[in-house]
C-alpha positions in Angstrom: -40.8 -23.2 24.4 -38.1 -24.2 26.6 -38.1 -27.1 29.1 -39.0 -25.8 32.8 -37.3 -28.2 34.8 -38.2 -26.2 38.1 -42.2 -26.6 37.6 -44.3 -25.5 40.6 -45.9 -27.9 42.5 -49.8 -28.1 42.2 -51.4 -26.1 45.2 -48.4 -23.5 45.3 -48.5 -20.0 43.7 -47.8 -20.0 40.3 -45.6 -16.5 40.2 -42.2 -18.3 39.9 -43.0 -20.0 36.5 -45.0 -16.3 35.6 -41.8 -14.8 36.3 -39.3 -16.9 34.7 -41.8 -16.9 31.2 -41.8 -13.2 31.4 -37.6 -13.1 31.4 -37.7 -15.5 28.8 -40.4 -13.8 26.3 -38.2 -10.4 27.3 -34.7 -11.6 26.1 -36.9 -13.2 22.9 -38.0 -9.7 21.7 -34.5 -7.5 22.4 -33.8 -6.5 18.9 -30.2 -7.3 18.1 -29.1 -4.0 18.2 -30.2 -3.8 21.9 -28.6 -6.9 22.6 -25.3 -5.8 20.6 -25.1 -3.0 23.0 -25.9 -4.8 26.4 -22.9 -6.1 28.7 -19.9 -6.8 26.5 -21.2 -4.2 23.7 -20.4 -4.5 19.9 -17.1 -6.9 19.2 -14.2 -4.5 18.4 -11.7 -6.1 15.5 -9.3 -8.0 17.1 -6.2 -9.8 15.5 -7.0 -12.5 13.0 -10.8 -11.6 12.4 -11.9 -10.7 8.7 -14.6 -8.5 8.3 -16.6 -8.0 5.1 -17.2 -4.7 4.4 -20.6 -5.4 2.7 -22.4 -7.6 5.4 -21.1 -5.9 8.0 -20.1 -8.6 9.8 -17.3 -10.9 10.5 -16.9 -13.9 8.2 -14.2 -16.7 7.6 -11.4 -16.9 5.5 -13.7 -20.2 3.4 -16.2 -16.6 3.5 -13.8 -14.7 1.8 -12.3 -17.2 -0.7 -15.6 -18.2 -2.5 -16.1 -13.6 -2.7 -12.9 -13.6 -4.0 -13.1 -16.7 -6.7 -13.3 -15.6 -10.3 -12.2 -12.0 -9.5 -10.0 -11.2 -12.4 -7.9 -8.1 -10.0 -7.3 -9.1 -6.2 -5.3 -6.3 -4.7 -3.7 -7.4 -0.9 -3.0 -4.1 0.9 -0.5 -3.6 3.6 1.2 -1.7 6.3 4.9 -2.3 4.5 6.6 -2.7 8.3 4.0 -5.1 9.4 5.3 -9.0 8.9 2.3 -10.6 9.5 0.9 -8.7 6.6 3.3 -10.1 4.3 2.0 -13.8 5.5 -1.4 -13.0 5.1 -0.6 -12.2 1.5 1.2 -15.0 1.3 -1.5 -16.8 2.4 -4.3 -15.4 0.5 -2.1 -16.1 -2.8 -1.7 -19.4 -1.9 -5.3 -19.8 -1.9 -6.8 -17.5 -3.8 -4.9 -19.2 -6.9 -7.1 -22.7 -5.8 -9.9 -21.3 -7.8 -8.0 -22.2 -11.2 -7.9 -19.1 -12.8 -3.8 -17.8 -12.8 -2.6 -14.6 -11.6 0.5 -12.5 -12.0 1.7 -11.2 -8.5 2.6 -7.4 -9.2 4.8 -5.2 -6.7 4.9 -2.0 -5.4 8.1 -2.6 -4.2 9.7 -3.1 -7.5 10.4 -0.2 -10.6 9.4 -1.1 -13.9 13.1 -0.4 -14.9 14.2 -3.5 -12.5 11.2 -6.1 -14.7 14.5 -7.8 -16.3 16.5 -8.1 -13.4 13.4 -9.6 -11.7 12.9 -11.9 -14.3 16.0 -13.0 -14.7 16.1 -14.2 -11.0 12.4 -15.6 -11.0 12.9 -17.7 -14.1 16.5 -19.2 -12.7 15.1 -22.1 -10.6 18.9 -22.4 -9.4 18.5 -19.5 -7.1 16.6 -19.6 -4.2 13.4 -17.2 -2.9 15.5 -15.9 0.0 18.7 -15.1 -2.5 15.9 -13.1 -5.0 16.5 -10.0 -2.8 19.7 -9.7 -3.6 19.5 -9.9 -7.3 17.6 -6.7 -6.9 19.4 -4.8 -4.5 16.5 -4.8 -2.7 18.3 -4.2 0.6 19.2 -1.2 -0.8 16.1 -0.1 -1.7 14.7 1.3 1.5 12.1 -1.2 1.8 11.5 -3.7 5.1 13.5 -6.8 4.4 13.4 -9.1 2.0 12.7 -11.6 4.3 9.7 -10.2 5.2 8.0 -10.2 2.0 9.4 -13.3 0.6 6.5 -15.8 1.8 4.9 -14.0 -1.1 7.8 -15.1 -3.4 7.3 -18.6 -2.2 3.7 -18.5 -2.6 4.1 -17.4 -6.0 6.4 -19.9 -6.8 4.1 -22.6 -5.7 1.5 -22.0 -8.0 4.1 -21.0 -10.6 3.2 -17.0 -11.1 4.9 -14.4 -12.9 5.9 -11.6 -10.7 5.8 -8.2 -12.2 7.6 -4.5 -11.1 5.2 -2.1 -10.9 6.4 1.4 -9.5 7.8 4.0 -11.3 11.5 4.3 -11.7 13.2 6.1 -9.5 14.7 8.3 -11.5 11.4 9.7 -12.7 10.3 11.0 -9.5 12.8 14.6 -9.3 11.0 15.1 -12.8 7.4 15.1 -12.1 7.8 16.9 -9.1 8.7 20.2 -11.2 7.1 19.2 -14.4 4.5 17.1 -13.8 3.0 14.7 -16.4 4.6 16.0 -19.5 8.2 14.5 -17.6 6.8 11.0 -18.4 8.8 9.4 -21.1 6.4 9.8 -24.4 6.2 5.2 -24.4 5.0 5.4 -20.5 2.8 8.4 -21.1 0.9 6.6 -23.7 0.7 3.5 -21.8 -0.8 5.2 -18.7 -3.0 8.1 -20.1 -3.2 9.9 -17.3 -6.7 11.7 -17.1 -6.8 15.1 -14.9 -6.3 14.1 -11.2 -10.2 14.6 -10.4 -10.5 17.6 -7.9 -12.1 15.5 -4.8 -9.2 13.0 -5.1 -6.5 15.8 -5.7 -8.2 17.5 -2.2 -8.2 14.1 -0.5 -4.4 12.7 -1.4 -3.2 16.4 -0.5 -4.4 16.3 3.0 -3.3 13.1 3.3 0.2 13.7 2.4 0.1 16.8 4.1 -0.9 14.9 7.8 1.5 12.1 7.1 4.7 14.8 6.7 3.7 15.5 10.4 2.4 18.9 9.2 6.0 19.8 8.0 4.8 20.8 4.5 2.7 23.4 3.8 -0.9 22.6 2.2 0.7 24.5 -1.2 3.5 22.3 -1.1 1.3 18.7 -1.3 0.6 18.7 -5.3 3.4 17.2 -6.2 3.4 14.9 -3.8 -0.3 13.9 -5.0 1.1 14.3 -8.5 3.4 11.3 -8.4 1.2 9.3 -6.1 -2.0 9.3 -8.9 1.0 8.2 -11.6 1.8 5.6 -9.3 -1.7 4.1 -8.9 -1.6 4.0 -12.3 1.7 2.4 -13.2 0.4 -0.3 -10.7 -2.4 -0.5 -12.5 -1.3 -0.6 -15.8 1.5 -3.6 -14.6 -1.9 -5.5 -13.7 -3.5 -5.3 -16.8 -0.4 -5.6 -19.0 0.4 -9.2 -17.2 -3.0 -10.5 -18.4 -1.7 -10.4 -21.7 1.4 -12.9 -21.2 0.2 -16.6 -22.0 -1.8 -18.0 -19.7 -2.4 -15.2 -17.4 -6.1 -14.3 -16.7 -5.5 -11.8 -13.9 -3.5 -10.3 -11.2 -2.6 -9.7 -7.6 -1.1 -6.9 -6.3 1.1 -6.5 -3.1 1.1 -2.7 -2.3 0.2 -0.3 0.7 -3.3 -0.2 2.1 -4.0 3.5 0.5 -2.8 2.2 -2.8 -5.5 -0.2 -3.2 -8.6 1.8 -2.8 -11.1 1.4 -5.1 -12.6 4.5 -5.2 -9.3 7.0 -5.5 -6.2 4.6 -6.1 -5.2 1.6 -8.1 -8.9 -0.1 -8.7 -9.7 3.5 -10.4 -7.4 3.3 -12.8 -8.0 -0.6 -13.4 -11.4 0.6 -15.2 -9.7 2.9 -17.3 -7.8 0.3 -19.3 -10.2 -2.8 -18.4 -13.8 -1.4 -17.9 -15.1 -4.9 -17.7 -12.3 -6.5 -15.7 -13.5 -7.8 -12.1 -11.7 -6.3 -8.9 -11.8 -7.3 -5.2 -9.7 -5.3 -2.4 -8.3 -7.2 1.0 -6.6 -4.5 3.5 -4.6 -5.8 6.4 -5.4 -3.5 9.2 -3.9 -3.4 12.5 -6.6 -3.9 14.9 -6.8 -2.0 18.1 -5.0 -2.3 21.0 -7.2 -4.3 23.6 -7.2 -1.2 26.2 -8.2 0.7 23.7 -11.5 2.7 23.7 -14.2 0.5 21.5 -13.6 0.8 17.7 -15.6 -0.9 15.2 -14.6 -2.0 11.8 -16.5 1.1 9.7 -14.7 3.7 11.8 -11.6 2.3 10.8 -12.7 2.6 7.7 -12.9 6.2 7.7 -9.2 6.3 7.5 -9.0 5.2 3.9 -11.3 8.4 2.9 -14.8 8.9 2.0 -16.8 6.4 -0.6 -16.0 2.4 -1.3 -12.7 1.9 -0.6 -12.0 -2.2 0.5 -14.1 -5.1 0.6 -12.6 -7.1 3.0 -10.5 -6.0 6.1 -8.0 -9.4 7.7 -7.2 -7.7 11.2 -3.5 -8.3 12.3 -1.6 -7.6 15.3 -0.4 -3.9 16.0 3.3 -3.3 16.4 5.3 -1.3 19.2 6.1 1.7 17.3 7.2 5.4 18.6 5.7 8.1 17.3 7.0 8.8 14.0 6.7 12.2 13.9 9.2 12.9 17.3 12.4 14.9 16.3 11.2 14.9 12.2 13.0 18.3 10.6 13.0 19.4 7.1 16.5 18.8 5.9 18.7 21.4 5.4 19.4 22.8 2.4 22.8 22.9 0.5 24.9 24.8 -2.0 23.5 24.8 -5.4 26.2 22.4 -6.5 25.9 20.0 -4.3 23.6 17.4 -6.0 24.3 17.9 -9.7 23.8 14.8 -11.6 26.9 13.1 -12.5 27.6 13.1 -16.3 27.0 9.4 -17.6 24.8 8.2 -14.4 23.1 6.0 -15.7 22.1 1.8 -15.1 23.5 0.0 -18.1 21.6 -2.9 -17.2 19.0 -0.6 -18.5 17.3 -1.8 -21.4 14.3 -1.2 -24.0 11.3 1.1 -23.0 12.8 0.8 -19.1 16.6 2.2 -20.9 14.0 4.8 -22.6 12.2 5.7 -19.7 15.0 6.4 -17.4 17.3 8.6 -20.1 14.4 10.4 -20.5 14.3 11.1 -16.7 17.4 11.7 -16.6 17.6 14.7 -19.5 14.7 15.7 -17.6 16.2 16.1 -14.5 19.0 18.2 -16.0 16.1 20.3 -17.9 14.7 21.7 -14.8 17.7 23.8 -13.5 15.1 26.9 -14.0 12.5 25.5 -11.6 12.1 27.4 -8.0 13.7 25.9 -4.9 11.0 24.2 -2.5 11.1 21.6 0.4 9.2 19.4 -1.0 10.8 18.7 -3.9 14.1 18.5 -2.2 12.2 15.7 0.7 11.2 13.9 -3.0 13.8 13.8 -4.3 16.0 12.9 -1.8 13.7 10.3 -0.5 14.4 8.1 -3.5 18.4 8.7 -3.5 20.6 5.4 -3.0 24.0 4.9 -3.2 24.3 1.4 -5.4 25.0 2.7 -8.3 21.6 2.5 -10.3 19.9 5.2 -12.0 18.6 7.9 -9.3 16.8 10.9 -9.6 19.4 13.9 -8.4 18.0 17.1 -7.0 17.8 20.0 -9.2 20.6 21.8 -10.1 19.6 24.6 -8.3 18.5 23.0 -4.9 19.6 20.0 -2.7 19.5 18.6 0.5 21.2 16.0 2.4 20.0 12.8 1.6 17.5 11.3 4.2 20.2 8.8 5.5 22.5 11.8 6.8 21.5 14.1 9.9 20.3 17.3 9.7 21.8 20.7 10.7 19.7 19.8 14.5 21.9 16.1 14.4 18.0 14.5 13.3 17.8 11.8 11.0 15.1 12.7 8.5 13.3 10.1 6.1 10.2 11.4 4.6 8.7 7.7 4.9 10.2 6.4 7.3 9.8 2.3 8.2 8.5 2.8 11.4 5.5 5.4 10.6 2.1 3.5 10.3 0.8 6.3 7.8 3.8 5.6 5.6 1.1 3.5 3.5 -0.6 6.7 2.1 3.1 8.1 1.0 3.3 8.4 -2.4 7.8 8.5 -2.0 9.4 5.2 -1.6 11.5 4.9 2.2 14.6 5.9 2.0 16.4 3.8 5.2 19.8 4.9 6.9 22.8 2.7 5.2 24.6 1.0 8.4 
């Protein structure tokens, strides 16, 4: 019972102490629900809180380390534009990697046919984190800066981690738009063992890519599209397990966009295909809500990754001042037949092994598909993942091209089909493709 420092005076009504008992036996017996919901209401996410998934509640980063510890998988999902998101996955490497067991640090952002190149410049102490970027034309690449993600780099080199490419190549991508599965080179193939994309997940990523187009593609037009992004999940996923085998590598992080990490559809999915008993844990960066906005709580945030388990933690960030993505956004405009031929002899002689393999296979795959109908989406794919360094790229088919996403439209619009500024990029199963200056 609380101290009543204002205790009535002998001879006086006793109706004030009654009173003040009453209010404090009241506020005793509010369930927490009711008090939740009085005043201030529920506690919207705001920028820096973590919330875990499972208690419903918000915890601290000490919280989320001792969930995390042991966990052979961590996957660190992101908005790819956001820069804080790159230093909370810098961060959470740092000290997820206190609990002894060492991980390999696998990237979206980086082709399997680019793994030698990639080790060539992490295992060359003479050249620094911010010069790795350059090594790998990553500038070129269509991805945010460098800069941006190289805290994770650093991290990485702090506790002395591989790092791992983990995407397709490039020059895979025009193929399994028009042939699906059977373009995979017969090495990758095996390695990846691609199941039947289940119907639910099929249904789910075609939405999904349909809404992020900004309703430019037509529902029959998202297959593909969902095609590539299920082999994608699984190249990621297959990188993850494959690292555990080099010496002295128990596990695995991977740095990749939020939809790519979700354990029920994406990457984590395919993790249990090749490692059944292999432990997983999935930390999204979210961009909370603006504070004017109407109240949002964590779990309907959630709904945005899909129906079922999808993360276990959630590290709300900052939101970013972004237009809408979808103002002005055209289909490109289609050209001549001829226009987009590949180039005899195209190919990345820095190339070598399965990666050599895998993208001459592409490639003869590419020029196998002259006979394949013209469509949209294959051109936006295709085209999407066109650069102009040099390096192996998928071209369009022989009968159908479009101007690359880096050139204006008949309408003067720039069109990129993932474009760095669109906060749904992360469920896009294309890489960006960013205007060269």
């Amino acid at each position: 019972m609380p101290t009543i420092h204002n205790k009535p005076q002998a001879g006086k009504t006793g109706w004030p102490f009654f009173v003040y008992l009453l209010i404090v036996l009241c506020i005793g017996v509010v369930s927490p629900s009711r008090a939740a919901n009085s005043f201030l209401g529920p506690m919207s996410p705001a920028p820096g809180l973590i919330y875990d998934v499972a208690k419903g509640d918000y915890v601290r980063l000490e919280t989320l380390q001792s969930a995390a510890a042991g966990a052979k998988y961590i996957l660190l999902g992101e908005t790819h534009d956001n820069l804080i998101h790159h230093q909370r996955q810098a961060e959470l490497v740092d000290v997820l990697s206190g609990d002894g067991l060492k991980r390999a640090v696998v990237w979206e952002m980086i082709n399997r046919d680019q793994q030698a190149a990639l080790d060539a410049a992490w295992n060359d102490r003479k050249i620094e984190i911010e010069d790795i970027g350059a090594q790998l034309n990553w500038e070129d690449s269509g991805w945010p800066s460098w800069h941006d993600y190289s805290p994770i780099a650093d991290a990485a080199r702090k506790n002395q981690l591989p790092m791992a490419a983990g995407n397709l190549p490039d020059a895979l991508i025009s193929p399994l738009m028009t042939k699906g599965n059977s373009a995979l080179p017969v090495s990758l193939a095996k390695k990846l063992a691609l199941p039947a994309l289940p119907d639910d997940t099929k249904a789910l990523f075609d939405q999904e890519i349909v809404d992020a187009h900004c309703g430019m593609l037509a529902p029959e037009q998202a297959p593909p599209f969902s095609t590539i992004q299920f082999a994608r999940d699984a190249s990621l996923a297959r990188a993850m397990f494959d690292a555990t085998h080099q010496k002295g590598i128990k596990g695995a992080f991977l740095i990749a966009g939020a939809m790519h990490v979700r354990a029920n559809v994406a990457v984590p999915w395919h993790l249990k295909r090749f490692d059944p008993k292999g432990t997983s844990i999935v930390i999204a960066m979210i961009e909370a809500p603006n504070p004017g906005d109407a109240n949002i709580m964590p779990d309907e945030l959630l709904n945005g990754f899909g129906p079922g388990h999808s993360v276990d933690f959630i590290w709300f960030t900052s939101d970013l001042d972004r237009s809408d993505p979808c103002d002005g956004v055209e289909m490109p405009h289609v050209q001549s037949a001829d226009a987009q031929k590949t180039p005899a002899g195209d190919t990345d002689s820095s190339n070598t092994g399965e990666n050599a393999d895998d993208t001459a296979n592409s490639d003869a795959d590419a020029d196998a598909s002259a006979d394949k109908p013209d469509t949209a989406t294959q051109d936006a794919a295709t085209n999407a993942n066109s650069n102009d360094n040099g390096s192996a790229k998928a071209k369009g088919s022989p009968d159908t091209a479009v101007e690359s996403p880096a050139k204006a439209t008949n309408s003067g619009q720039i069109i990129d089909p993932e474009p760095s500024n669109n906060p749904m990029r992360r469920i896009m199963p294309i890489p960006p493709a960013r205007p060269k200056e």
